[in-house]
C-alpha positions in Angstrom: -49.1 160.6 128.3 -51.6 161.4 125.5 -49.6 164.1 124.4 -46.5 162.2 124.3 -48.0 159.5 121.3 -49.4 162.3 119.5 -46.1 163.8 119.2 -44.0 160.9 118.5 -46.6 159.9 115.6 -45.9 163.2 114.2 -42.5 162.7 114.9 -42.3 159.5 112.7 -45.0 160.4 110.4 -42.7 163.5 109.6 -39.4 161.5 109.4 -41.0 158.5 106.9 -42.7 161.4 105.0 -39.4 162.4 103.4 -38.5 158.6 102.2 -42.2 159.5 99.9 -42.3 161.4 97.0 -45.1 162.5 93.9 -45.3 160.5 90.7 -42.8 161.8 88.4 -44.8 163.0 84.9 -44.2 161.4 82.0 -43.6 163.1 78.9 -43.2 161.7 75.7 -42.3 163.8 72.5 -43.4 163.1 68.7 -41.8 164.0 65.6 -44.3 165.6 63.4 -44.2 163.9 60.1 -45.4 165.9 56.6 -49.1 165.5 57.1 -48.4 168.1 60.5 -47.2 171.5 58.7 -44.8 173.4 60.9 -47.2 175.6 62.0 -48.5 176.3 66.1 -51.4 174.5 66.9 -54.2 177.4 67.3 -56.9 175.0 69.0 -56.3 171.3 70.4 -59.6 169.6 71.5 -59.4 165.5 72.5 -62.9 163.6 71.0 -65.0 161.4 73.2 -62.7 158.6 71.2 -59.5 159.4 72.5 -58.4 160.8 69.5 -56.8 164.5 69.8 -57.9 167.2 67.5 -55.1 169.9 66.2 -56.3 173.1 64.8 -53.8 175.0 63.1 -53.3 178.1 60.7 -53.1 175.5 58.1 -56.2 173.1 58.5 -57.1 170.3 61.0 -55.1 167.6 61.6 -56.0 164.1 64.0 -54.1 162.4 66.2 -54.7 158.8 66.8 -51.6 158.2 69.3 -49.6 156.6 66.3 -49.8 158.8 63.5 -51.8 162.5 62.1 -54.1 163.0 59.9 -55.3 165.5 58.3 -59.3 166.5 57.8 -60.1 166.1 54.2 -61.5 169.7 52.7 -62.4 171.0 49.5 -59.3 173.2 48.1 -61.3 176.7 48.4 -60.4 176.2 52.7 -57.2 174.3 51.8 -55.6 177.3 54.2 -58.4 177.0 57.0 -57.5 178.8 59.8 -58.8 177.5 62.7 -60.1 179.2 65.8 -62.5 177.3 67.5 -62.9 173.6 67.8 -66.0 171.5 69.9 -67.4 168.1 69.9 -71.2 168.0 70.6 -73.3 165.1 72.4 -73.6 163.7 68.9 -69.5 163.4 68.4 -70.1 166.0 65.6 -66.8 168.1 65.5 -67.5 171.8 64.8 -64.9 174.2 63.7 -64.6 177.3 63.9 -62.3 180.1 61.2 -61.1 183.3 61.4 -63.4 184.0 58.1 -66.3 183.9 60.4 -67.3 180.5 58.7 -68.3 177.0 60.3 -67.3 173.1 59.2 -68.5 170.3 60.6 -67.5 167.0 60.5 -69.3 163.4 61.6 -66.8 160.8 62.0 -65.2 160.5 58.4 -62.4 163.1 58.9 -64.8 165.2 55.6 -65.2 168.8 56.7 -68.6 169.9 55.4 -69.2 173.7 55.3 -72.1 174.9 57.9 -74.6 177.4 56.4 -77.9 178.7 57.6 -80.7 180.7 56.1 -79.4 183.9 58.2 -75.7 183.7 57.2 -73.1 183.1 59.3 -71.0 186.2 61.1 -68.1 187.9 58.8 -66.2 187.9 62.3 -63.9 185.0 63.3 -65.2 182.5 65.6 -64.0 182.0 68.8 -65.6 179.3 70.3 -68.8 176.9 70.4 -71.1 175.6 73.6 -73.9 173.4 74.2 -76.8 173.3 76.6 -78.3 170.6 78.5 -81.0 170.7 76.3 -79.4 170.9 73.1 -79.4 174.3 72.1 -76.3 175.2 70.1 -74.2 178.4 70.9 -71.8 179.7 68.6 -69.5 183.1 69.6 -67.7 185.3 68.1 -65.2 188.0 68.2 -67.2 191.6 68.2 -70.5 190.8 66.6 
């Protein structure tokens, strides 16, 4: 008898399991207006904020779900290609170059150029990391 409820559970749970079905995603597509150049997005990083991050071959670029815009830089890295992007516990965004140089930016959208009294790499950076403790790791392709 046992045997017999089991199965017809399994019976009906099997039959009402085809009426059920997954979420369906939802995609939504933007038009990228003239602040976006028509270039692929290298890096893409979302802030504590929200906010989405775009690294391209052309410079940085935010996303605030409405509209982009882009990271204000001196004109020397005008064409700052971008290979690495991180947000630290401080909501300091790094960024990372092919050059082998380092920006960083507090909340103001102002890319500030990161040097230290050893020099920075000549190879490009390809990412950044963070310990528990605050220690800051930068690496880099073949150096």
């Amino acid at each position: 008898m046992k045997s017999k409820v089991i199965f017809l559970i399994l019976i009906s749970f099997h039959l009402s399991s085809n009426h059920l079905s997954g979420q369906i995603p939802f995609f939504k597509t933007h038009s990228f207006s003239n602040k976006l150049p028509k270039h692929r997005a290298n890096k893409i990083l979302e802030k504590e904020n929200g906010f989405l991050i775009f690294g391209t071959s052309k410079g940085l670029f935010e996303y605030d779900g409405q509209k982009f815009e882009p990271y204000l830089v001196d004109d020397s890295i005008a064409t700052l290609n971008v290979t690495a992007l991180f947000e630290d516990k401080h909501q300091t965004t790094w960024v990372g170059a092919s050059s082998g140089e380092i920006y960083f930016s507090n909340k103001n959208r102002n890319l500030q150029k990161w040097s230290i009294e050893e020099g920075l790499p000549v190879k490009r950076i390809s990412g950044f990391a963070e310990t528990n403790d605050s220690t800051f790791w930068i690496s880099t392709y073949g150096e």
